[in-house]
N, C-alpha and C positions, 0 to 999 in steps of 0.2 A: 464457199461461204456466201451468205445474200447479200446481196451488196444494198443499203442503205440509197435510198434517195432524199438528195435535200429538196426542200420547201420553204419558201419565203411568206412572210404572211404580208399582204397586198396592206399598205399605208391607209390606204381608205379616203373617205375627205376628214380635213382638219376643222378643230372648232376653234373658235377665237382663244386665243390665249387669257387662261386664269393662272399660270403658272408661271415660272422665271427662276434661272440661279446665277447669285448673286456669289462670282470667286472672290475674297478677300481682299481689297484692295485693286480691282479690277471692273470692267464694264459687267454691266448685266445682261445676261442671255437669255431672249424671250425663249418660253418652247411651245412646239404644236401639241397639241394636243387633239391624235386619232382621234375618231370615234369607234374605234375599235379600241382605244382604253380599258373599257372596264371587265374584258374577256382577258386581255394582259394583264392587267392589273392583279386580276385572281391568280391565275396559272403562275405566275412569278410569287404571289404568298403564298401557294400552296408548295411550291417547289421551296422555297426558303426555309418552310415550316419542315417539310422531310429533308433539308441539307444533308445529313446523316447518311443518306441510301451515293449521295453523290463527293462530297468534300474531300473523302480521303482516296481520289483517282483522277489520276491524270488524265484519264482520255473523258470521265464525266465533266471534268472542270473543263477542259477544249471546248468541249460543245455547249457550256453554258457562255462562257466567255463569248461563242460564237452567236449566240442567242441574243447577249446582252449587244452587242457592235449591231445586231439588227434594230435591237429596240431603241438604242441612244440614234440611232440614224429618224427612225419615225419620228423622235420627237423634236429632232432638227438637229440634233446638235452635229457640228462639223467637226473635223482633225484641230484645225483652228480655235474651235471651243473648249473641245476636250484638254489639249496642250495648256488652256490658260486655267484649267479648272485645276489640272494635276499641280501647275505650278504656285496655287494659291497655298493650298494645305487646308486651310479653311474654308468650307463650301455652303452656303447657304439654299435652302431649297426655300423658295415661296410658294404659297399656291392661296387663294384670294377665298376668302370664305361667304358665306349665302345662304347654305342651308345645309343641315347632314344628309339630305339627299341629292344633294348637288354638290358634284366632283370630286363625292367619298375614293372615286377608282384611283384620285391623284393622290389622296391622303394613304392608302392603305397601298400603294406602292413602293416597294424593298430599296428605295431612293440611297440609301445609306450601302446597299450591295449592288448594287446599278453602276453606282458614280464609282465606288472604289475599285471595279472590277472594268470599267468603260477605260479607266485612267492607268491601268498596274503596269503595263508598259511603257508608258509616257512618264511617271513616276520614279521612273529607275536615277539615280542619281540627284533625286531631291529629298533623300530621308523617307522614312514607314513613316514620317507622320499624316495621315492624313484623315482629316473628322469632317462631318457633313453633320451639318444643322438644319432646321425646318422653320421657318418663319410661318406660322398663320395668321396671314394682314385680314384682321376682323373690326367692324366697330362695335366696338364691348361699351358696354355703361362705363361712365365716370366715376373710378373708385376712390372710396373714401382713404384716407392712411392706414397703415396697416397696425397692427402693436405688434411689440418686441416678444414674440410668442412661438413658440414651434407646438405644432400638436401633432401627436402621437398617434396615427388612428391605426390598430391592431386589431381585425375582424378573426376569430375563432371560435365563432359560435358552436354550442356543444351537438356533435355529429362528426362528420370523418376529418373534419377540417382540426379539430381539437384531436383527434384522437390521432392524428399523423405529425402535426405540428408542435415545438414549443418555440417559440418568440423571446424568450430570456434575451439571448446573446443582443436581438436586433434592437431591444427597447433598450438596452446599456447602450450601442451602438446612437441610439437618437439622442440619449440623455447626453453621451458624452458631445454631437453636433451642436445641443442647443447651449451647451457650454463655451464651444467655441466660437459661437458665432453670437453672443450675449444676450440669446434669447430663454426666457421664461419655458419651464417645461411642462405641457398639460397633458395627458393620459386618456386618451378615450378607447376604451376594452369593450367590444363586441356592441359594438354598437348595431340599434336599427337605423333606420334612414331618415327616422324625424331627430331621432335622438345626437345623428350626426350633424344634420343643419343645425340645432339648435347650440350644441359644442361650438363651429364655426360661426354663426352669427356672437355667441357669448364674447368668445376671444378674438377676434379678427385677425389670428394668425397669420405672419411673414410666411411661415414657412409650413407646407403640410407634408409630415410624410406618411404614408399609408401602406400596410402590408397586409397579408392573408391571401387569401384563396379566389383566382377569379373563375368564375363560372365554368369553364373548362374543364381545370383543373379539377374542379368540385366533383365534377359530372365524369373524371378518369377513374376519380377515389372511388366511386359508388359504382362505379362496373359499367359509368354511361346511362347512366338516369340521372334524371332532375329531380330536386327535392321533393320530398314525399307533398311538401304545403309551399303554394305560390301564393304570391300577395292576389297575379292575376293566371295569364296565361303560361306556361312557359316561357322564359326571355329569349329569345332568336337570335341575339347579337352578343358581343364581347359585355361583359359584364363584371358584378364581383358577387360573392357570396357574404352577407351581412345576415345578422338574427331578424327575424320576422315574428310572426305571433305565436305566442306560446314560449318566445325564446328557441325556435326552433332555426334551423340552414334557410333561408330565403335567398333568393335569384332576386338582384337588381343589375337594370340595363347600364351601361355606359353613359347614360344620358342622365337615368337619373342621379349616380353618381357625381357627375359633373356639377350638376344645377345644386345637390348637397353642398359641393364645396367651397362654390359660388353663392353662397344665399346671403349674404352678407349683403352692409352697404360697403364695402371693401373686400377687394379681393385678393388672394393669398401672390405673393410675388413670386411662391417660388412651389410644385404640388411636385412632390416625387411618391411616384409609385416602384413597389417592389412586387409585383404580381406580374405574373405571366399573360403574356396576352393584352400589354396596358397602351401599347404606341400608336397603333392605328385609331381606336376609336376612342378610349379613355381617357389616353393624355391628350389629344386631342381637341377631343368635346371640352374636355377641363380649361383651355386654350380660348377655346372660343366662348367659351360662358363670361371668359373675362379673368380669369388669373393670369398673371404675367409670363408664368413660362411652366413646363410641367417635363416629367422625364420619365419616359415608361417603357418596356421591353417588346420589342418586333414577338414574340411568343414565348419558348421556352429558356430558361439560363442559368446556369450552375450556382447553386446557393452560395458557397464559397466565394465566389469571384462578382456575385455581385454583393455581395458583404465588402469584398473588398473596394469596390466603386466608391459605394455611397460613403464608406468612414476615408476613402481617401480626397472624395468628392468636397465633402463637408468640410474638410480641413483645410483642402484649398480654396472654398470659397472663402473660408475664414483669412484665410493669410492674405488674398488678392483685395479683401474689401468688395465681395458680390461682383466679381468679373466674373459670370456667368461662362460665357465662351470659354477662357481660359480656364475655368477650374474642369470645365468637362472634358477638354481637350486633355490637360494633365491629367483626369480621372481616368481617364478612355489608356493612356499611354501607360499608365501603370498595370492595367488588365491585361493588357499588351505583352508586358513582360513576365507575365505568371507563365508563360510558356505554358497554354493551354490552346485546342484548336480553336479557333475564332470567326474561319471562312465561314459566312452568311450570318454569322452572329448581329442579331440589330441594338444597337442601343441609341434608343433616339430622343434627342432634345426638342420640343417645339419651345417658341416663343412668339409671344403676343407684337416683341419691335424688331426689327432687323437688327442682328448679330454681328454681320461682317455687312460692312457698309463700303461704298468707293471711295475713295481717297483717303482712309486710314492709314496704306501702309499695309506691303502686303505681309509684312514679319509679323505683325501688331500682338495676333491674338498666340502666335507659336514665342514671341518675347514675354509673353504675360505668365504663357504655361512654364516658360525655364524659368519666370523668375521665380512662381509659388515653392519649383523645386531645390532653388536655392535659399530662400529663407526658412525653407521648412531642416533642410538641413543644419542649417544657422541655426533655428532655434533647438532642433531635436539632439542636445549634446551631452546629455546622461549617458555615459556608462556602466555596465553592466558589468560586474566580477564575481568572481567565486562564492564573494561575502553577500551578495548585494541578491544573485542570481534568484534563488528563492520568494526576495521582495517584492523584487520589478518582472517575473514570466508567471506566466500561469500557462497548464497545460490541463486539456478536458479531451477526454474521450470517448466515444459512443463508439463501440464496436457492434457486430453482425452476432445475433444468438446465437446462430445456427448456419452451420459452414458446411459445403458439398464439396466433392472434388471437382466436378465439373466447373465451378465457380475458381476453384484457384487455378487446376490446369489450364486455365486461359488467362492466368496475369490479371484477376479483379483483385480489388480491395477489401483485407481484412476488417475494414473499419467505414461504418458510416461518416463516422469527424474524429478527425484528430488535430484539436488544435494547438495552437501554440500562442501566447498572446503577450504583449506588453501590457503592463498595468499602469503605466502610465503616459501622456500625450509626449511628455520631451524626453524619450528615449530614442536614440540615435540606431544605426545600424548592428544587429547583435550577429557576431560570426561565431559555426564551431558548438553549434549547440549539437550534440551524440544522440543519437533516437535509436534502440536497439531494441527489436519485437521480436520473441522468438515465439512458435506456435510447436506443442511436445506430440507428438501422435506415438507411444510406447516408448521403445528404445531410441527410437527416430526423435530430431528435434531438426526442423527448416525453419530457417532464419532472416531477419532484415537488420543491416544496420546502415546507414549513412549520416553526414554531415551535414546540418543545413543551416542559412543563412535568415535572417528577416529583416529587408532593407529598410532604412532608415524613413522612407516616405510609405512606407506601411503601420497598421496597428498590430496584425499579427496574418499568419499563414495558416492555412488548412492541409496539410501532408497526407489527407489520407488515402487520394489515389496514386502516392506516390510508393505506398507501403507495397509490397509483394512479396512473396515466399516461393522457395524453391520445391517441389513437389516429386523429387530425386528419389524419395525413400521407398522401401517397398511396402511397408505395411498399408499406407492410403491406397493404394491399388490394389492389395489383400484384401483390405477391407467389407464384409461381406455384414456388418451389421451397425447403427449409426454406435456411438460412444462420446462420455461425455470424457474432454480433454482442456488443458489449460491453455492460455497465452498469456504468455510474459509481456509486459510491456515496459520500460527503462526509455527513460530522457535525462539528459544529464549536462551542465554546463560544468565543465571543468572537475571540478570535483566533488560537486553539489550535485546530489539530487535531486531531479523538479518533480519527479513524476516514479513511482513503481509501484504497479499492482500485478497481481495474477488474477487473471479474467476467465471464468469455468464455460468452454463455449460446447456446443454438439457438434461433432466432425459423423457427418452422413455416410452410408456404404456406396462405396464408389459407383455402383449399380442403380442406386434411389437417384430419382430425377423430382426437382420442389415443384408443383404446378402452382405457385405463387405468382404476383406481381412482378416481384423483384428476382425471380430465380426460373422462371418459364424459360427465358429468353436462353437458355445453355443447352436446351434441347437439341441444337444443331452437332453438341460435340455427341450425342448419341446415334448422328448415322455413321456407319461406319463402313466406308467402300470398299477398306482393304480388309474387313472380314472374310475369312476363306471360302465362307459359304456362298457370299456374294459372285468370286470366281467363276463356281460351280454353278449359279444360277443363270449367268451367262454364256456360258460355255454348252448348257443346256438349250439355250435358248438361241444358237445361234441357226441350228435346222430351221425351228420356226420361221425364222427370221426369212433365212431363204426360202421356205417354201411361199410365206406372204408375197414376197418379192417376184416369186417366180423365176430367181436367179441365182443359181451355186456360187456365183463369187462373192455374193453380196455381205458384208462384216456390218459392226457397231462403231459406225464413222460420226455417230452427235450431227450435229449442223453440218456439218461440210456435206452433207447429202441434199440439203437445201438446193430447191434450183430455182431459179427466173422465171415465172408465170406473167400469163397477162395482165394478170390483175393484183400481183405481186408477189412475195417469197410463197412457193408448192412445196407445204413441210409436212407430204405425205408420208417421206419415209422417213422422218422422226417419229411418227406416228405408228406405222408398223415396225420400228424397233420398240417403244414401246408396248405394245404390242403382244411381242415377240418375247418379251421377260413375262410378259401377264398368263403368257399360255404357259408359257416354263413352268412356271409359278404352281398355274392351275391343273397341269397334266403330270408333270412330274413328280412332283413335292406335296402331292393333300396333307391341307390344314384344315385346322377346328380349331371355333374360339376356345377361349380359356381365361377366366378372370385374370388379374395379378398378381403373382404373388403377397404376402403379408412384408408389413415394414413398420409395424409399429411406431411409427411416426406421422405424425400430423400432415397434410396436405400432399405427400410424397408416395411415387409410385417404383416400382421397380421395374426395369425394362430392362427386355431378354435382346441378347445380341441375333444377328442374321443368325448362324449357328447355333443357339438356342429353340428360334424357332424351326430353323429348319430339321434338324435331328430330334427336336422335340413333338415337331409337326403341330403346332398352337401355337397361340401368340393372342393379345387383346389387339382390338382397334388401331393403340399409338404401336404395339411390335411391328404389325405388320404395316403400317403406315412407315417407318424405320426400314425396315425391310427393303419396300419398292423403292424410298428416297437414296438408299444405299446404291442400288443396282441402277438408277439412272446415274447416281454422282460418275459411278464405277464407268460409265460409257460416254460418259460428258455431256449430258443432257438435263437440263438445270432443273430437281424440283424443288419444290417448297412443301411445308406440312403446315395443315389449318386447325386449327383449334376451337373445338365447338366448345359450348358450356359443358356437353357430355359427351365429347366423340370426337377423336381425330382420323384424319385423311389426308392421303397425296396430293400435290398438284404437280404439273410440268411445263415448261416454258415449251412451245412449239418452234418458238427460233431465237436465235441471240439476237438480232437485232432490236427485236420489239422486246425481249428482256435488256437490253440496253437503253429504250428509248421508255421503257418505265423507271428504272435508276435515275432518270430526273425528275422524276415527279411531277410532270405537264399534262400529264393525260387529258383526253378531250373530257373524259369522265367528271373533269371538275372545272369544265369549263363554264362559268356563268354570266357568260355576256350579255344574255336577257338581263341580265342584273337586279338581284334584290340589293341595296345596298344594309338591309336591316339581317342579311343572316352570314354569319359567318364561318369559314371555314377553320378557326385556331385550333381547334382541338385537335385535328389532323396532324399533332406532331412527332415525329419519332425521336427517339431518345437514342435508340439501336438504329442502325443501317440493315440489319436483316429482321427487326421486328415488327412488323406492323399488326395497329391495334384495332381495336371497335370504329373505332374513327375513319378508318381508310374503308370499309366496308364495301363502299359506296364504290371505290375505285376497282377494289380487287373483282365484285360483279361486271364495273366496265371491262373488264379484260376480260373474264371467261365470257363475256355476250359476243366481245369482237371476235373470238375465237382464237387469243393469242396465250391463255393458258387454258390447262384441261385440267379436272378437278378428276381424281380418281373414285370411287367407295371402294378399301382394301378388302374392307372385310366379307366381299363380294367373293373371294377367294374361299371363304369358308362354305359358302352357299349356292358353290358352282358355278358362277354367273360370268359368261362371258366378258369378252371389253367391252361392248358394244354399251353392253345394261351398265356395268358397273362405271362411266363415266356420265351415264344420263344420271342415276344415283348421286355419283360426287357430284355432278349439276344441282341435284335436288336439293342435297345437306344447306346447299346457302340461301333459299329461297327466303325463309326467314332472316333477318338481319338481327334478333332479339338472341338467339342463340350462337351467333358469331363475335369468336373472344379474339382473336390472332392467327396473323400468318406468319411463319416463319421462314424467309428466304437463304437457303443454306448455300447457295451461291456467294450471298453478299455476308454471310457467315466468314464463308473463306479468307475474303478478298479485303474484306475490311481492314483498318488499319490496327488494331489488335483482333489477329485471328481468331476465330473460333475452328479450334481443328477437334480431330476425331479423341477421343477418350483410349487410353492404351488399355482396352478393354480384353479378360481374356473372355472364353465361351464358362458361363456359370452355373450352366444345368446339363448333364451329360443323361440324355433321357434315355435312349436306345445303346 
């Protein structure tokens, strides 16, 4: 195996301190501040934004943990510090404001996965609670008083933003905040940027919360372009999407954003954003325009759970009287407990005054959050009964049209939302409510049912990644053409029904693979290593192997054939066992393309297993891309498949360690220590651990230039073409970045913490 070497990154010189944290009731700790910052700075948001590829592995999180104890050491902090930080609970970050070009690197740093991850050892036996806040010490104009107002701003202007969105649940969700918190409710629907200031200046709204689409996101929906009409240039930096002329999707920066919500001679005390992407520079700038406090998301976060934030957020501000600290703390704890993964998750609070101050009392702000929880159960003392049940839940559900097998044999979810709700603020804890989903495929019927709870310091739950179905029966693997089939769905409190429909969905031929957004990512359960023909491929391929080598003993040993070079891991002969299958491939087995077959179905393709193509001798582009990914899986040599707008190919890891030291997503590739601070990397985030999208483009080039993956062209195979030509080829495919859609890493398919494994596929075309 190559043995890894560590590297330290040298401290550098330090610049005066604009930063400091402030533990709860404790001394303040200056910190240094590198000049090597804003190289750090990036690589830790870009590695947070792909959490996904690292969170669910223990030897990934080792080596971040170890990354993080280097970087809390640079910026001074001692064992000393740390101990007093872990035992505050409450953590305040300052950082001194001046201009958004000066010490953006300290703003847009993962402060909130730094401190809790510097501290989780020292932590041990003081409670999970623990919240980190951000003070921005600015001098903002003098604001006028605010009025008793909440306004609504919901941007979905008409294009992909409207056409993927509806905002129903979140505008109830505001109306019912501004009820408890005894503010006036104003509406502002797709607003432009004058039309927003001038809302704001009208009302001088307490409180702003804002939702839709921030420019990232915009630019995922549209396949990674910018609106078709800019007001100016493209926006470069963290932004949102608002109507522009014509009523059309317009791109505004973070800044101007800001200075909209600020236009007042009062500024709003309290801006919460629900946009992806809003913490580093949005809520932020929001901060330093002069609003009192602003709360917006480190990049990506599950609709559900921040649904669940804000209406638990708002309630506790309401019950505390605007203790700010304590209602986010108690928000943050509730999210906590939805038992969903969280590692690297940001949710982050700025504010315009200091939070946790010294000599409060280091309990202060964790006494404030048990109490909201206590009077909220005080007051929430409605029961729920048989009689009653129908009155007080509501339940709505959005299910999937169109259902593949690939998607259930990996444990996804039959349902986009499935919610469950109270209907009213003083209902208490409801237990034992019956949710029974059965999905019919012929004689076959796979089933869900469980019991679930909705605790008392909630408004309601969202169960739908909790749904799953057993895929035990034969006919879904039969399956050889898609049909339209039902799903039952039944909720029931006692002996009340709340909820029964039968829902008409499409169950896909276990063979069709969706090339959609939401259904690409299953690709990986179509290599299949243990197909017979893959055996036979290697076992073909094992002479080659030795003759490349020039050695009869020589086998398909993966990495462990790595040796120690001068100049680092010599992974020549992973190369000639790849190699070694490609001549298999090409001397033994001739193939010829062949379109796909038919599937009458929208966006979906059908794909031949290895024994398919091999006894059929054809195969398209993704078969035999399928093909070669099979026959490295089969030898233990990691590859991935890329996805053009029109074309897929192989790729292969040349060694495990630099496929481990890409799993944290540090790459030099996105290092930007020159520093713009005006372009940002958000969009760069994965959703999946083996997905990667348009976004990472940029990274996935860094690695085939380092030489640490090789890009195959398979269908090189049909057209005789050596190895040598057909990975200059697979070099060629990425030259353009306009036709590059995804890579799929079927490595971290495996290993992920919901598998992606192979499809119990049998062979579907018996050609010869």
């Amino acid at each position: 195996m190559a043995i890894r070497k560590k590297t330290r990154v040298s401290r550098g010189k330090v610049t005066k301190a604009t930063a400091w944290i402030q533990p709860e009731g404790r001394e303040r700790i200056p910190l240094e501040v590198p000049t090597s910052l804003p190289g750090i700075a990036w690589r830790w948001n870009y590695s947070l934004h792909n959490r996904s590829r690292w969170t669910g592995r223990d030897d990934a999180l080792a080596r971040q943990r170890e990354q993080v104890r280097d970087l809390v050491s640079q910026l001074g902090l001692t064992t000393e510090h740390l101990t007093s930080i872990a035992e505050a609970g409450l953590v305040e970050v300052g950082i001194s404001w001046r201009s958004e070009a000066q010490d953006w690197a300290l703003r847009i740093l993962p402060w909130e996965y730094v401190l809790s991850t510097a501290t989780q050892d020292l932590r041990r036996g003081h409670g999970d609670e623990f919240v980190v806040v951000r003070c921005l010490r600015r001098e903002a104009p003098q604001s006028a008083e605010t009025s008793a107002v909440l306004v609504y701003v919901e941007s979905a202007p008409p294009g992909v933003v409207a056409d993927h969105f509806d905002f129903e649940a979140e505008e109830h969700l505001a109306r019912q905040a501004a009820d408890l918190l005894g503010l006036r409710f104003e509406l502002v629907r797709n607003p432009g940027l004058t039309t927003l200031r001038n809302a704001v200046i009208e009302h001088a709204p307490r409180l702003v919360h804002v939702t839709g689409v921030d420019l990232h996101q915009g630019r995922q929906l549209r396949g990674g372009e910018a609106p078709a009409r800019q007001v100016e240039e493209p926006v470069r930096e963290d932004g949102i999407v608002l109507t522009g002329p014509g009523g059309t999707e317009t791109e505004f920066s973070a800044a101007d954003l800001a200075a909209a919500l600020c236009a007042g001679k009062s500024r709003p005390d309290l801006v919460c954003f629900n946009l992806h992407n809003s913490a580093s520079r949005i809520a932020a700038l929001t901060v330093a325009q002069g609003a009192g406090a602003a709360i917006g998301f480190q990049d990506t976060f599950d609709d559900a759970m921040a649904e669940r934030f804000f209406s638990t957020f708002y309630r506790g501000l309401s019950i505390s009287a605007w203790k700010l600290a304590a209602a986010f703390r108690f928000a943050w704890q509730q999210v906590r407990e939805s038992r969903r993964p969280l590692t690297g998750t940001g949710l982050v609070l700025w504010s315009g005054t200091a939070l946790a101050k010294r000599g409060r009392g280091a309990g202060r702000s964790a006494a404030d959050a048990k109490g909201i929880g206590e009077k909220w159960r005080g007051v929430a003392t409605r029961t729920v009964s048989a009689s009653t049940a129908a009155q007080y839940l509501a339940v709505t559900v959005e299910d999937v049209p169109e259902l593949n097998y690939s998607m259930l044999h990996n444990g996804r979810p039959l349902f986009r939302s499935f919610r469950i709700d109270k209907r009213a603020q003083d209902i208490g804890e409801v237990r034992d409510i019956d949710v029974d989903v059965t999905l019919h495929l012929g004689a076959d019927a796979a089933g869900f049912r469980e019991r679930v709870t909705i605790p008392a310091t909630v408004n309601g739950i969202d169960i739908a990644h909790r749904v799953r179905v057993s895929l035990a029966g034969a006919l879904g693997r039969a399956l050889r053409e898609s049909v339209r089939t039902s799903l039952l769905v039944e909720v029931r409190y006692d002996d009340t029904v709340l909820f029964r429909e039968t829902r008409w969905v499409r169950f896909l031929a276990v063979d069709e693979w969706e090339d959609s957004d939401t259904n690409r990512k299953w690709l990986p359960s179509f290599v299949l290593p243990r197909d017979p023909a893959v055996a036979q491929v290697i076992s073909n391929a094992q002479r080659y192997l030795q003759a490349l080598c020039d050695d009869p003993t020589q086998g398909f040993d993966g990495y462990q054939s790595i040796q120690d070079g001068d100049h680092g891991p010599d992974c020549t002969n992973v190369d000639l066992q790849v190699q070694a299958i490609w001549c298999a491939l090409l001397y033994e087995t001739p193939l010829a393309y062949i379109n796909p077959p038919p599937t009458f179905t929208d966006s979906s393709q059908r794909l031949r297993t290895p024994s398919d193509v091999i006894l059929g001798g054809r195969g398209t582009c993704i078969d035999l891309a399928l093909l070669i990914a099979a026959c490295l899986e089969y030898v233990e040599i990691y590859p991935t498949i890329v996805l053009l707008r029109d074309h897929a190919f192989p790729c292969y890891w040349r060694s495990d360690s630099d496929y481990e030291d890409f799993a944290l997503a540090r790459s030099d590739a996105v290092d930007r220590s020159a520093g713009d601070a005006q372009v940002s990397l958000a969009g760069a985030a994965q959703t999946e651990s083996w997905c990667l999208l348009r976004e990472h483009y940029r990274e996935v080039m860094g690695e085939i230039a380092g030489g640490r993956l090789v890009a195959i062209e398979s269908t090189g195979l049909c057209w005789r073409h050596g190895f040598g030509t057909a990975c200059e080829q697979g070099h060629a495919n990425l030259t353009r970045r306009t036709r590059f859609d995804s890579m799929l890493d079927i490595r971290a398919a495996r290993i992920d913490r919901n598998r992606v494994t192979p499809l119990p596929l049998l062979r579907t075309e018996n050609c010869r």
